[in-house]
MDTraj code that builds the backbone (N, CA, C; nanometers):
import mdtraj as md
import numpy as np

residues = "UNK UNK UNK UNK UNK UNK UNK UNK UNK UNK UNK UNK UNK UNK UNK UNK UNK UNK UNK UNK UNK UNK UNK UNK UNK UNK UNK UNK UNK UNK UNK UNK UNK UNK UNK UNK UNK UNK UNK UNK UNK UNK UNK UNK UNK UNK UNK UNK UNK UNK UNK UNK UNK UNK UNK UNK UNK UNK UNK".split()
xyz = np.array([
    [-1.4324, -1.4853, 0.5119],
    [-1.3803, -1.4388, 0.6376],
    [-1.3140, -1.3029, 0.6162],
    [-1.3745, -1.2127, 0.6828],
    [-1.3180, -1.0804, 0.6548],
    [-1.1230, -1.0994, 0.7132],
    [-1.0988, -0.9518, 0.6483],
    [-0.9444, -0.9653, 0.6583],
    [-0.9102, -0.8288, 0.7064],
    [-0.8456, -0.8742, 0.8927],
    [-0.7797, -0.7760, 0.9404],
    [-0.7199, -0.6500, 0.8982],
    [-0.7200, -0.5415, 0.9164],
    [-0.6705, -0.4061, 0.8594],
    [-0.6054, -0.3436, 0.9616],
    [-0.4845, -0.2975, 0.9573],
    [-0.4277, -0.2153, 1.0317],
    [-0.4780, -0.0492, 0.9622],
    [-0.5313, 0.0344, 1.0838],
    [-0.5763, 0.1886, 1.0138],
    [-0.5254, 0.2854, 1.0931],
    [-0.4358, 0.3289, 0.9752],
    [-0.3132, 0.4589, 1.0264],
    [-0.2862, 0.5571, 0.9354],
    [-0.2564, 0.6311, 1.0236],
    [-0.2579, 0.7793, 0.9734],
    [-0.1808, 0.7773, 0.8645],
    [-0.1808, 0.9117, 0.7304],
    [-0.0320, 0.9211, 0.6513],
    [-0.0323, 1.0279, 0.5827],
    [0.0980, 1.0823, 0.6041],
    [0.1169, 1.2350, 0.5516],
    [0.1666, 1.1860, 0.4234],
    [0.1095, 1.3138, 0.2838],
    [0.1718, 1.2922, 0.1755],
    [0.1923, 1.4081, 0.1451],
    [0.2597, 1.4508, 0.0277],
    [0.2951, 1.5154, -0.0193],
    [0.2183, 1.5813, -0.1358],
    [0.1429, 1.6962, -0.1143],
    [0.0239, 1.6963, -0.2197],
    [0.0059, 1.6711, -0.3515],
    [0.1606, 1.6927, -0.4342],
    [0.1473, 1.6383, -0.5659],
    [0.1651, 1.4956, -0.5423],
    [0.1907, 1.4512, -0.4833],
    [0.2098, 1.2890, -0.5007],
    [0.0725, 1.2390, -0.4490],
    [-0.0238, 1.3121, -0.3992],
    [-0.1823, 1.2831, -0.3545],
    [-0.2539, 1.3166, -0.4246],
    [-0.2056, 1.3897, -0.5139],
    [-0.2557, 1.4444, -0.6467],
    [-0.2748, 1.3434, -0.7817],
    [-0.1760, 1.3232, -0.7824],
    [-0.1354, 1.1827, -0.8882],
    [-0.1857, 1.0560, -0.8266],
    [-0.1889, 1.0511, -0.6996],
    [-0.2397, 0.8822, -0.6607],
    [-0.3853, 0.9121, -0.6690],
    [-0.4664, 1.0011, -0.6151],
    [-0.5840, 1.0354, -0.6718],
    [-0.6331, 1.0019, -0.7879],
    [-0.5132, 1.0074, -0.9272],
    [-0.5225, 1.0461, -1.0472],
    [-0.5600, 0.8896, -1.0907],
    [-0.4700, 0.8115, -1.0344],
    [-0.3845, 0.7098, -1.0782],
    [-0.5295, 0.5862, -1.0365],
    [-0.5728, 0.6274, -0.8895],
    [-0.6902, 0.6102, -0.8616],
    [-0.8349, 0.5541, -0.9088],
    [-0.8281, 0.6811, -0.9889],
    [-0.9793, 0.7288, -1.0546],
    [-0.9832, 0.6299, -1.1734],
    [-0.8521, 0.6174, -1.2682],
    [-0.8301, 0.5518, -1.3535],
    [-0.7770, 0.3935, -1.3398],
    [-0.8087, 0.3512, -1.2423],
    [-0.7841, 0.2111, -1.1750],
    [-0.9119, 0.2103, -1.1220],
    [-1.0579, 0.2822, -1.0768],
    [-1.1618, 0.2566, -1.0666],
    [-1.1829, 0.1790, -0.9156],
    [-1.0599, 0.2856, -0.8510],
    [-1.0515, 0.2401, -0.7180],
    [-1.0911, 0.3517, -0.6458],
    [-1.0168, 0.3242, -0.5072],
    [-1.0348, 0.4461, -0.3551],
    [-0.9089, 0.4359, -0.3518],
    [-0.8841, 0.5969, -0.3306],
    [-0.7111, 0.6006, -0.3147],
    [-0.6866, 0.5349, -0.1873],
    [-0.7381, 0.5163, -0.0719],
    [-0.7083, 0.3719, 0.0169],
    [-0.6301, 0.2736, -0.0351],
    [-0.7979, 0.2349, -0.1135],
    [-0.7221, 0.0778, -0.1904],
    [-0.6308, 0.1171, -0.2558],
    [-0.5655, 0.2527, -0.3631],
    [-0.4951, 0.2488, -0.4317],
    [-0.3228, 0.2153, -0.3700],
    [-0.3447, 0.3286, -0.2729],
    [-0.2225, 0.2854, -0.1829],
    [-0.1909, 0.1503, -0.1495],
    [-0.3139, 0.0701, -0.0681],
    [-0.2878, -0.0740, -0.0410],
    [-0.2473, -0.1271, -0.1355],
    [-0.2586, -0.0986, -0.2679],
    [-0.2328, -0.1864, -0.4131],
    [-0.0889, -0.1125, -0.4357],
    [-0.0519, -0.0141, -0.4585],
    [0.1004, 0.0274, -0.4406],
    [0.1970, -0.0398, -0.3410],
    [0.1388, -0.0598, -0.2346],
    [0.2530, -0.0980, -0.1362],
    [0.2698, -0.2549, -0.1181],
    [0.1427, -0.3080, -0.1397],
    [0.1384, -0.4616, -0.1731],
    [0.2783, -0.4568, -0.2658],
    [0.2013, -0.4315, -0.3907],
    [0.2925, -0.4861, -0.4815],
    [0.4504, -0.4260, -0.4552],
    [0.4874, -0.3281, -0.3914],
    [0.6142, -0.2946, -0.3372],
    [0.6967, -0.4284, -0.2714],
    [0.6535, -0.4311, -0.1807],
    [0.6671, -0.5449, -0.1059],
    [0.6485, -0.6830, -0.1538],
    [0.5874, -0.7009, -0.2722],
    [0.5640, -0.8691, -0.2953],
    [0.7559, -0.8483, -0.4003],
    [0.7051, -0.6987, -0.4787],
    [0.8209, -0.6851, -0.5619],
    [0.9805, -0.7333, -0.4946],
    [0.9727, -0.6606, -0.3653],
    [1.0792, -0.6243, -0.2941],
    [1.1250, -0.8094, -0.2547],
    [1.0249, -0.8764, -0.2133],
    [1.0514, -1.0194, -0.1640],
    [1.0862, -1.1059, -0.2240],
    [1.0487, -1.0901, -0.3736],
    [1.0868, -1.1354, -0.5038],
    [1.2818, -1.1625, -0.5203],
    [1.3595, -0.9908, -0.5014],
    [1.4653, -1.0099, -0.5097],
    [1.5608, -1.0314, -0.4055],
    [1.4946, -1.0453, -0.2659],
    [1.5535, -1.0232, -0.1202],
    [1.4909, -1.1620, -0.0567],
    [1.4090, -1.1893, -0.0816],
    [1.3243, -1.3098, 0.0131],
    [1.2551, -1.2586, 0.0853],
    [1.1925, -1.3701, 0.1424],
    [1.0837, -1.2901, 0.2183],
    [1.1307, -1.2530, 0.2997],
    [1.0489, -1.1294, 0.4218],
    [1.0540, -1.0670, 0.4858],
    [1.0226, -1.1113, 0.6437],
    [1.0799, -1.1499, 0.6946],
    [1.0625, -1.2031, 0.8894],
    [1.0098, -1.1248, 0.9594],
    [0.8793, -1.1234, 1.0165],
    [0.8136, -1.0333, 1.1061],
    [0.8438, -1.1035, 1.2416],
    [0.9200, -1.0079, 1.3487],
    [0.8633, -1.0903, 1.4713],
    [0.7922, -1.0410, 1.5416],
    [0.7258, -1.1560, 1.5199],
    [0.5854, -1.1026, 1.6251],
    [0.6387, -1.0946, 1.7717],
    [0.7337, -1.0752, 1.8648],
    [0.7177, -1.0879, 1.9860],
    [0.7592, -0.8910, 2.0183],
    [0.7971, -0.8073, 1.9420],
    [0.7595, -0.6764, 1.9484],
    [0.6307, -0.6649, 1.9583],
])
top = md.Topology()
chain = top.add_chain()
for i, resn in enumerate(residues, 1):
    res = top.add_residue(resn, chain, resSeq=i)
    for name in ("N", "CA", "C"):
        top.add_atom(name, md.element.get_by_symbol(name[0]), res)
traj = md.Trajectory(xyz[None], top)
């Protein structure tokens, strides 16, 4: 079952698009996915020491 994607815009900062590029190529990814794989793990990190995170859905 495919899996929903939210697709949005994002400004970076060119050396830091530079290096995720980098970081990228050598992870044998798409800096897309690379990002999605940065911010995942941000967030699984982040829930780890805070708990999880409450979305409400009624926004």
């Amino acid at each position: 079952m495919p899996v929903m994607k939210v697709q949005t815009g994002l400004r970076l900062n060119e050396s830091v698009y530079d290096k995720i590029r980098v970081l990228a190529s050598l992870d044998h990814r798409s800096i897309n996915n690379m990002i999605e794989h940065i911010l995942q793990s941000y967030v699984e990190e982040y829930e780890l020491e805070n708990g999880t995170i409450i979305i409400d859905t009624e926004e």
